[in-house]
C-alpha positions in Angstrom: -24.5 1.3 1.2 -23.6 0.4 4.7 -20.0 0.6 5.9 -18.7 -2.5 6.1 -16.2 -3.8 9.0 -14.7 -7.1 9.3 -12.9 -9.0 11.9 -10.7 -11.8 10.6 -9.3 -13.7 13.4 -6.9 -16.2 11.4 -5.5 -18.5 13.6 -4.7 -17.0 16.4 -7.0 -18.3 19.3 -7.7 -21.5 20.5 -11.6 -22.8 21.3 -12.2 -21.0 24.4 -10.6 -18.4 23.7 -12.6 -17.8 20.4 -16.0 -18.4 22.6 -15.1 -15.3 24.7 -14.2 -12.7 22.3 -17.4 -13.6 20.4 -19.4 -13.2 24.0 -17.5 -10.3 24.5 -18.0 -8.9 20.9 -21.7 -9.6 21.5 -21.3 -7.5 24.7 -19.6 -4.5 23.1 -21.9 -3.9 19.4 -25.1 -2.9 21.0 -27.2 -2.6 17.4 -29.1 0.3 18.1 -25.7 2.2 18.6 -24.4 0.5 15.3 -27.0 -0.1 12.7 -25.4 2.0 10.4 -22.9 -0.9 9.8 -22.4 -4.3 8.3 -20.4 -5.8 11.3 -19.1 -9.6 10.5 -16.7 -11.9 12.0 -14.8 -14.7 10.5 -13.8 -16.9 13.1 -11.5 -20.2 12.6 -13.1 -22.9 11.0 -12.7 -24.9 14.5 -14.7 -22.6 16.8 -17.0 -21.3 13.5 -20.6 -22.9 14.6 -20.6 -22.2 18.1 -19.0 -18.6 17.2 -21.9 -18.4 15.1 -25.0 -18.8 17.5 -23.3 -16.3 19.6 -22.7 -13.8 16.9 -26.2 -14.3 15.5 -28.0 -13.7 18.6 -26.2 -10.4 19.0 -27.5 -9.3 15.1 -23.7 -10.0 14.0 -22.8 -11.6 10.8 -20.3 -14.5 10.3 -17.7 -15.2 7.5 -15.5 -17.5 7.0 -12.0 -16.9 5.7 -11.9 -19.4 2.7 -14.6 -21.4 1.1 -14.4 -23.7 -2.1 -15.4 -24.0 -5.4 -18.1 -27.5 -5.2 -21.0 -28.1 -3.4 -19.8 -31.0 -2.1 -17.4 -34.4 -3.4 -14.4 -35.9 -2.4 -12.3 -32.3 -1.4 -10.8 -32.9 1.8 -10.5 -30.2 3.9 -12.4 -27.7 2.2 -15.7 -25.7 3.1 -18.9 -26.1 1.1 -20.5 -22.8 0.0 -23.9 -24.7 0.1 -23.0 -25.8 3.5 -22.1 -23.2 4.9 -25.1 -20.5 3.6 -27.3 -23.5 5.5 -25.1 -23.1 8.6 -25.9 -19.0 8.6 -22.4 -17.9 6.7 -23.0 -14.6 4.8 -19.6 -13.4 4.3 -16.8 -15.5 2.5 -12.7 -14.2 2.5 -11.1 -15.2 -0.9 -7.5 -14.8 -2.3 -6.2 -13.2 1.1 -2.4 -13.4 0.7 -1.7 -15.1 3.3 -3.4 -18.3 1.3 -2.3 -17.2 -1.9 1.3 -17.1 -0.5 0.9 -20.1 1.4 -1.0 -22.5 0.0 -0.6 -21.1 -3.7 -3.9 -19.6 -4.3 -4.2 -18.1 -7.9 -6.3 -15.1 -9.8 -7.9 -18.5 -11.4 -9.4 -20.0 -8.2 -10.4 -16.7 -6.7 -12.7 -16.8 -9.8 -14.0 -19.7 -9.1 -14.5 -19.6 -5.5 -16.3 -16.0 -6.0 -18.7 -17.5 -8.7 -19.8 -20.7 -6.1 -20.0 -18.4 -3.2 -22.3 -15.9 -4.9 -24.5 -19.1 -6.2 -25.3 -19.7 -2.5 -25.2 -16.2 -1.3 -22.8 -15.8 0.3 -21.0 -12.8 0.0 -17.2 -12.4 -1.5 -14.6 -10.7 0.0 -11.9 -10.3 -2.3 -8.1 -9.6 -1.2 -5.9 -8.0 -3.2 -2.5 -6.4 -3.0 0.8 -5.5 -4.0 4.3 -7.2 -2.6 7.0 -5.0 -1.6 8.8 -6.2 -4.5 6.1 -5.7 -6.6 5.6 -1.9 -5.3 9.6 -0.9 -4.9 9.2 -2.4 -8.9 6.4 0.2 -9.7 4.0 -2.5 -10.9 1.1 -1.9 -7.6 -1.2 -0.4 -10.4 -1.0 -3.5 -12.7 -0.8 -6.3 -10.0 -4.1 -4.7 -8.3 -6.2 -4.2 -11.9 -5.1 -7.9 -13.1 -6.2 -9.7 -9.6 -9.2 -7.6 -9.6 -10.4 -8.2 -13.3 -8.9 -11.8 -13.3 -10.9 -12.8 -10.3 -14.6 -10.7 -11.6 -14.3 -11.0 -15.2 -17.0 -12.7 -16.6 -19.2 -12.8 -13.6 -23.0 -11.4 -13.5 -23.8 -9.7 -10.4 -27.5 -9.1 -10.5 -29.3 -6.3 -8.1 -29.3 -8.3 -4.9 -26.0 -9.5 -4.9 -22.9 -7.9 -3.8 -19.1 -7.7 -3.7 -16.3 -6.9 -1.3 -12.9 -5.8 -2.4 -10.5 -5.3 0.0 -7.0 -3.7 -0.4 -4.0 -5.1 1.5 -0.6 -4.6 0.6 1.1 -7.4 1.1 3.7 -6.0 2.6 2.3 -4.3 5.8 0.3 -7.0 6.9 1.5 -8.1 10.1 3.8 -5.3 10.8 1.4 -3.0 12.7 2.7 -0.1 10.3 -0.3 1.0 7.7 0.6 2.7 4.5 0.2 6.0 3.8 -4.1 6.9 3.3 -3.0 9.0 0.3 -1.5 5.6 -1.3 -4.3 3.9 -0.6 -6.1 6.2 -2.2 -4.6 5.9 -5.4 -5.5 2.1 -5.1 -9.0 2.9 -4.2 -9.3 4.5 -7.6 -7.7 1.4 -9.7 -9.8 -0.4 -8.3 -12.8 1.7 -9.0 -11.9 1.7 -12.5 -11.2 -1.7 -12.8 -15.3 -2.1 -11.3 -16.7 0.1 -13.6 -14.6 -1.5 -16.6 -16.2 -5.0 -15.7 -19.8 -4.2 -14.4 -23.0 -1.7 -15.5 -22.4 1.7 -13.6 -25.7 1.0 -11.5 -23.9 -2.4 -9.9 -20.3 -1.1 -9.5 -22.0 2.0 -7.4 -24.6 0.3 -5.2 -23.2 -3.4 -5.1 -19.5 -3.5 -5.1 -18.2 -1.9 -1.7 -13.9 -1.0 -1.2 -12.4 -1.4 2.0 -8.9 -1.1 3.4 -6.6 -3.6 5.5 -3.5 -4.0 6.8 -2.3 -3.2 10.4 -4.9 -0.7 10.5 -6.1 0.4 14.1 -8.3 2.8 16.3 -5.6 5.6 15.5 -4.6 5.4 12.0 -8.4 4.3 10.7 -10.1 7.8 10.7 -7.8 8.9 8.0 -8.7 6.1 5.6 -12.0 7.1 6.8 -11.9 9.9 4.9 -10.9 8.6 1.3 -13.2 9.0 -1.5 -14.6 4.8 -2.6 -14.0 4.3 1.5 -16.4 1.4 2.4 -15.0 0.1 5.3 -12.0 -2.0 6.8 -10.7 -5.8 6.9 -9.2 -5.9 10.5 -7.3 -8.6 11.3 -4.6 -8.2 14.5 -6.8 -5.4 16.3 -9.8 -7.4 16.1 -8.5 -9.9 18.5 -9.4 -7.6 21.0 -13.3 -6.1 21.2 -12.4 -2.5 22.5 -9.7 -1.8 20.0 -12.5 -3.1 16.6 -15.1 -0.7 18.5 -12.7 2.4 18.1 -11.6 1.5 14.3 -15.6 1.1 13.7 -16.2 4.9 15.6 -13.1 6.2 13.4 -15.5 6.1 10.9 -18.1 7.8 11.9 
């Protein structure tokens, strides 16, 4: 499989703004020089279409960084997976903790947001990770294997669909200070088993891909890099700027 880097923007840029780091992103990821990688941006849902055109005509893929559970009814403010696979989404962020801290996103509607946006697919990226309290509590190995199973137990993933689990501890995120790779190695590995404990062998090796995030930048990403299950990063503040994403994609090289 293809490493897989993603740029999550949040809300951090305004309209104009979010036009001309997608220009410049289309600028900077010449395909012939990065084929070897699944490049996608998730954009705010404000600037999302028009980030789009510009993103597909550069042979980037876009996400978005929540999606719901229907096709369609009376759910104000939420995003249609069958809407948005018509609109060109490929890429969907679920249970980042930002939402489930925020807005009280559970194990429970991960599951169900994974299961709709696979039905239409469009691919998950599933966030999971540990709180400080959680990890200064010694419970990081149970927290990660119940979000992980509680949001993929039960689902079929067939041969042309696939998963992204992405591992942020809570606690860095924001703070421009990554863990230790060696710690998120041990993580890797739990969630590895949890994987293999839910899916054939066959799909948890070729369709279920494990990235790292959390303040993770050109410096620090060559290390993660080089951990075994490594399948790529979810980048949030350093992909606000289209020099400093090129780097963390060359660290892995």
């Amino acid at each position: 499989m293809k490493k897989i880097i993603i740029a999550n923007w949040k809300m951090n840029l305004g309209y104009r703004d979010s036009m001309k780091l997608a220009q410049e992103f289309a600028g900077t990821f010449d395909q012939d020089e990065f084929h070897d990688y699944d490049i996608v941006v998730c954009p705010s849902t404000s600037s999302l279409l028009l980030n789009a055109e510009i993103l597909k005509e550069a042979s980037l893929s876009f996400g978005v960084q929540d999606v719901f559970w229907e096709d369609k009814g009376s759910f104000t403010g939420c995003e249609s997976p069958k809407f948005l696979h018509e609109a060109g989404c490929r890429y969907a962020i679920i249970g980042h903790s930002e939402r489930r801290e925020y807005l009280g996103e559970t194990d429970e509607m991960a599951h169900k947001k994974i299961k709709s946006a696979l039905l239409h697919n469009i691919t998950p990226i599933l966030c999971v990770g540990e709180t400080l309290s959680e990890r200064q509590q010694h419970k990081t190995d149970n927290v990660i294997m119940r979000q992980v199973t509680k949001a993929l137990q039960g689902i079929d993933l067939i041969p042309s669909e696939q998963i992204v689990i992405a591992y942020e501890p809570v606690w860095v995120i924001g703070t421009g200070q990554a863990i230790e790779p060696a710690d998120a190695g041990h993580v890797f590995k739990i969630i590895n088993q949890a994987v293999i404990d839910l899916f054939p062998l066959t799909i948890a090796r070729s369709n279920v891909r494990i990235i790292y995030g959390g303040s993770v930048d050109g410096e620090n990403a060559s290390e993660f890099a080089k951990l075994e299950h490594f399948s790529g990063f979810l980048v949030g503040g350093a992909s606000l700027k289209a020099e400093e994403f090129k780097n963390i994609i060359k660290a892995c090289q």
